[in-house]
C-alpha positions in Angstrom: 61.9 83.3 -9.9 61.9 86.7 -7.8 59.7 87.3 -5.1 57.8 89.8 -7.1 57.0 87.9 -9.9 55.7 85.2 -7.6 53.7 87.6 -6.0 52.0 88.8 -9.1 51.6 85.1 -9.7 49.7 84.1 -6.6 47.6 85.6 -4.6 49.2 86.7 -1.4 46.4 84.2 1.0 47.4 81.1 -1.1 51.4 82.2 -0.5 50.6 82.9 3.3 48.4 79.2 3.1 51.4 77.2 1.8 54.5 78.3 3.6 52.9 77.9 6.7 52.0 74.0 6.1 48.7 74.2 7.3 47.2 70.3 7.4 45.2 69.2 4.5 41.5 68.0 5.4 40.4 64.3 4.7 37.9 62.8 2.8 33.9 63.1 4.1 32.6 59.7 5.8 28.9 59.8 6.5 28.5 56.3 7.1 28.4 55.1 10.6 30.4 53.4 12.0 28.3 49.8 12.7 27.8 49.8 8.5 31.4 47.9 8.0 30.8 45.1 10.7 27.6 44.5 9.1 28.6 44.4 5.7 31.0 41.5 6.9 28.0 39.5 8.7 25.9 39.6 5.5 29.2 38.4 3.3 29.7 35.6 5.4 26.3 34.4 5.7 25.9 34.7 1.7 28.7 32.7 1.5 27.1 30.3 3.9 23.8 30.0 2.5 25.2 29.1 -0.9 27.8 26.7 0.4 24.5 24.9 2.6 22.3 24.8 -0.4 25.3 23.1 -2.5 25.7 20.7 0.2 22.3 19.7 1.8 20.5 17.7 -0.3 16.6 17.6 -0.2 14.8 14.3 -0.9 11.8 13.7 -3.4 9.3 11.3 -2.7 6.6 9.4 -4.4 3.4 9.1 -2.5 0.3 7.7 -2.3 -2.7 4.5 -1.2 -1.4 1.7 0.3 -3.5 -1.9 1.1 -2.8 -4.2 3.3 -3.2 -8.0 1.9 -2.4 -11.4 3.3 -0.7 -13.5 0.9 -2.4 -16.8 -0.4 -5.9 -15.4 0.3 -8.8 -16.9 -1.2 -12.3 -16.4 -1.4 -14.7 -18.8 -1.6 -17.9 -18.2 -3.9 -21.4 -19.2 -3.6 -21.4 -22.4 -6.3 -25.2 -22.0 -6.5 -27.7 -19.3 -6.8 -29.8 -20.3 -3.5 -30.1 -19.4 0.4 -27.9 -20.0 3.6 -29.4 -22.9 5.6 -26.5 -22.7 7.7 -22.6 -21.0 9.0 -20.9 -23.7 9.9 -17.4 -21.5 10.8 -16.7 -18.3 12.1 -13.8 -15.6 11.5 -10.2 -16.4 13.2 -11.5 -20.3 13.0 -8.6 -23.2 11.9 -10.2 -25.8 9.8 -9.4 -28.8 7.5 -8.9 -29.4 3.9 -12.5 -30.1 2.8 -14.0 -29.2 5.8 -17.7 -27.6 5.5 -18.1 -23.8 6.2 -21.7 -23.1 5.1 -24.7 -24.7 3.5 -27.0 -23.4 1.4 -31.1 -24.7 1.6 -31.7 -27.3 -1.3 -34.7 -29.1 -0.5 -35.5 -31.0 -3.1 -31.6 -32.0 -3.8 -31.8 -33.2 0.0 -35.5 -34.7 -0.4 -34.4 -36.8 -3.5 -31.3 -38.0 -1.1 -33.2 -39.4 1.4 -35.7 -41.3 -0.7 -32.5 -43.0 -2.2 -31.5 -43.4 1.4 -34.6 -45.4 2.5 -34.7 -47.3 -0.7 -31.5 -48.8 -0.3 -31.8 -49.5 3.1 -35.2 -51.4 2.0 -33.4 -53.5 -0.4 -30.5 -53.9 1.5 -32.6 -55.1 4.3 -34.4 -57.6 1.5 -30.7 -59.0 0.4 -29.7 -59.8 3.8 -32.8 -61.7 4.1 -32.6 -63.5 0.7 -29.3 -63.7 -0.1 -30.3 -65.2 -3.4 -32.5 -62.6 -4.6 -30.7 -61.7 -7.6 -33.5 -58.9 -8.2 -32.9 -57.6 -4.9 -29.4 -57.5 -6.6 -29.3 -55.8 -9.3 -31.7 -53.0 -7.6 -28.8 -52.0 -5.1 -26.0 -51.9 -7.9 -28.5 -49.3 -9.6 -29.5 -47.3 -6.6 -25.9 -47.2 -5.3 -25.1 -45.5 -8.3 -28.3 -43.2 -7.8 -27.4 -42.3 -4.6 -24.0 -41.1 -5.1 -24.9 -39.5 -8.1 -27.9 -37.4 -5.4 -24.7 -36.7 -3.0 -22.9 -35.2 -5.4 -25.9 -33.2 -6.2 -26.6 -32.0 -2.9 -22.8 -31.4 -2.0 -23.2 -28.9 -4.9 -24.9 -26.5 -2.2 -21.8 -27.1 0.4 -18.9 -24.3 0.7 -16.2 -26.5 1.8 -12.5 -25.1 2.4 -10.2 -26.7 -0.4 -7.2 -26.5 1.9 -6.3 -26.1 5.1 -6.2 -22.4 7.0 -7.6 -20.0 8.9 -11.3 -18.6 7.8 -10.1 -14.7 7.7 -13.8 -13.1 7.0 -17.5 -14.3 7.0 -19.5 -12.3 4.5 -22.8 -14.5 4.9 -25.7 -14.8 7.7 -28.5 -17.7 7.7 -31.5 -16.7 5.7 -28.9 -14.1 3.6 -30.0 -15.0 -0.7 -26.9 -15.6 -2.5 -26.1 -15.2 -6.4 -23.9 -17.7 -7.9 -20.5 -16.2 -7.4 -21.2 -14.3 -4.3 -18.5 -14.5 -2.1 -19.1 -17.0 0.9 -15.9 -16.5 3.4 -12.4 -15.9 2.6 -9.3 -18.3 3.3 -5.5 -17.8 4.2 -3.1 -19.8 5.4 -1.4 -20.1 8.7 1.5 -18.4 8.4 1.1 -16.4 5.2 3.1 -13.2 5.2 1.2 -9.8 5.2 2.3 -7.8 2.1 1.5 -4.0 1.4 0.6 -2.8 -2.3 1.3 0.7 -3.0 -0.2 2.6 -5.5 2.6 5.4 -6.4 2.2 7.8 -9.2 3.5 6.4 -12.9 5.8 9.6 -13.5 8.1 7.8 -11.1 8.2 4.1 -12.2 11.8 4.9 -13.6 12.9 5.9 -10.4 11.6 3.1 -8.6 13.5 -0.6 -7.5 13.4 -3.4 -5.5 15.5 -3.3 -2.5 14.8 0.9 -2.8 12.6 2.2 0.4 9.2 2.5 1.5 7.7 4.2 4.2 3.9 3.0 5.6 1.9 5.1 7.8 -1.6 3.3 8.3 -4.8 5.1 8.5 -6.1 6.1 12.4 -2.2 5.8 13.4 -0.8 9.0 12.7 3.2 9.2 13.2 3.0 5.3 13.7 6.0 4.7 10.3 6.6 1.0 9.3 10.2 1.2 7.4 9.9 -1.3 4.7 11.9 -2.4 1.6 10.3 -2.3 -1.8 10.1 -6.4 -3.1 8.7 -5.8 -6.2 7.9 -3.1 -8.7 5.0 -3.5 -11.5 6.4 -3.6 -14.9 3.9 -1.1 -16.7 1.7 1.7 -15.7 -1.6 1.1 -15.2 -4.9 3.2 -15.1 -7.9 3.2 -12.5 -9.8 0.0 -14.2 -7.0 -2.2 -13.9 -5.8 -1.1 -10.5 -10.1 -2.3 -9.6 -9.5 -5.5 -11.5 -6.4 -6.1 -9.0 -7.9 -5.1 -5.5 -10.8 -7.0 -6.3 -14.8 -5.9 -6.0 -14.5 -5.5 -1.7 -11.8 -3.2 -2.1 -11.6 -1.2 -5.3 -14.5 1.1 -4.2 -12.3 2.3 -0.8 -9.1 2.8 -2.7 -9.4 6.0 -5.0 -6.9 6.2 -7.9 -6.9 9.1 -10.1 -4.4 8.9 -13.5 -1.9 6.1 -13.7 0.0 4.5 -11.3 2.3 2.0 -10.5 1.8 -0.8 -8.4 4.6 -1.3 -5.5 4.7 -4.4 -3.0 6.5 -4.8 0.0 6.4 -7.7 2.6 5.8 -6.8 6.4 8.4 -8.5 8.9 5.5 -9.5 11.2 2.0 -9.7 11.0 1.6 -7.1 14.1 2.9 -3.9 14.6 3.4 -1.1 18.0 0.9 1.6 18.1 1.1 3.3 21.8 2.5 0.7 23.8 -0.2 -1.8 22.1 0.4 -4.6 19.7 -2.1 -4.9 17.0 -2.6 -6.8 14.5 -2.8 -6.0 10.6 -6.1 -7.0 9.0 -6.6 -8.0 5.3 -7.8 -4.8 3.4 -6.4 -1.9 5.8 -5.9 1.0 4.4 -2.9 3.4 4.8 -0.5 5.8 2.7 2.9 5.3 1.4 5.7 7.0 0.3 9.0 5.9 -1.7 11.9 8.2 -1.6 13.5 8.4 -5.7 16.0 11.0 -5.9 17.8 13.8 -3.7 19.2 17.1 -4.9 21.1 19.9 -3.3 18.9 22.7 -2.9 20.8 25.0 -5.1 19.6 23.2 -8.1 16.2 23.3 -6.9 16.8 27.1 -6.7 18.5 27.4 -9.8 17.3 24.5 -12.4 19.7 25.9 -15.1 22.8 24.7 -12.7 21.6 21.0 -13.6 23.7 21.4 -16.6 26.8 22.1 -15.1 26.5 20.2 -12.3 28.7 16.7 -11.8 
């Protein structure tokens, strides 16, 4: 092409412009300069934070009342509607199989007794002294028989243990009017093991086995953990009334239960524990709280339920 038909092509600036190479501009960065090094940071702790939340797992637990008990316990009832004469034992005491722990006043049982007492002795003084006073004879065969039959009456009014143990409570004073029923002392043997019953909501009874774990923290020992091992689960769920009807009448008004539950024992190693450099004892009816861990998830799938799916 000639030079004058490129100059009426062109205008003469943009000819001047491109034959003498003049450098092009580059493109316009208003970003600073800190904005890439940041962008980096955030990308790498994103990537963190979601590989931590699909590998840390987060535990669930089920919590709620524990109870000490002492296994074997028995309590020993008023047989009588009447009024202690007597406390013949005190709490922590070791006594025998039949041995007496209280008597209640029955004067007229104990009157009638001691008539048959100086009766026989009368006629048994008249045998000795006629040995063949068959009269005399026959009398003591029938007030031998009345005067055991007045024992057993007036042993009616004794509390006695039925076995061997150690008297763990004392619920009566002298003078104190008992119903029939009433609950004297309570028994337990030497070396019975102290068990814990947790009361852990019913939602988790699936979730919950023997051999699974149990944590204890007892009331006025904050931070003070017994680690236990769950021995035994309760086959159903059951509501407040029955959860009563197991705890008995001293402790069902201390223990407060709302919806249903399952009921979770556990035996103690020992029957005292460490609080602050002490060793005390546990006591029949302390109360505490328990928890059972019953499943752990990674925290992503608490973030994102719908990932349960998909998950392995």
């Amino acid at each position: 092409m000639a030079e004058d038909d490129r100059a009426r092509l062109f205008r003469t600036e943009a000819l001047e412009h491109y034959t003498q190479g003049w450098e092009r501009g580059g493109l316009l960065r208003l970003a600073p300069a800190w904005t890439t090094p940041v962008f980096w940071v955030l990308l790498g702790a994103c990537v963190f934070a979601l590989l931590f939340s699909a590998v840390v797992h987060v535990s669930e637990y089920a919590e709620g009342p524990a109870v000490i008990r002492l296994e074997g316990r028995v309590d020993l009832p008023s047989p009588v509607r009447g009024t202690v004469a007597s406390v013949e034992v005190r709490s922590g005491q070791r006594v025998a199989a039949g041995q007496v722990l209280a008597r209640l006043g029955a004067p007229q049982e104990l009157a009638e007794l001691e008539r048959y007492e100086r009766e026989f002795e009368l006629l048994l003084r008249r045998r000795l002294r006629d040995p063949s006073d068959e009269g005399a004879r026959q009398s003591l065969s029938s007030l031998r028989a009345q005067l055991e039959l007045a024992r057993v009456r007036l042993d009616q009014w004794t509390v006695r243990a039925p076995e061997a143990g150690i008297v763990n409570d004392v619920r009566i004073h002298r003078g104190q009017h008992l119903a029939e029923g009433e609950v004297v002392a309570s028994l337990v043997s030497a070396d019975a093991a102290t068990l814990v019953t947790a009361l852990l909501p019913g939602e988790y009874r699936p979730l919950l086995v023997p051999g699974g774990p149990l944590r204890l923290e007892l009331r006025g020992f904050p931070h003070q953990y017994q680690e236990l091992t769950i021995d035994e689960v309760g086959g159903e769920v059951v509501g407040p009334h029955e959860v009563q009807r197991a705890l008995g009448p001293t402790l069902s008004s201390s223990v407060e239960v709302s919806g249903a539950v399952v009921m979770v024992r556990a035996r103690l190693a020992s029957r005292a524990f460490e609080a602050d450099g002490a060793n005390i004892q546990y006591f029949d009816g302390m109360l505490g709280q328990a928890d059972a861990r019953v499943r752990s998830r990674p925290i992503l799938l608490l973030l994102v339920p719908g990932l349960r799916a998909l998950w392995p």
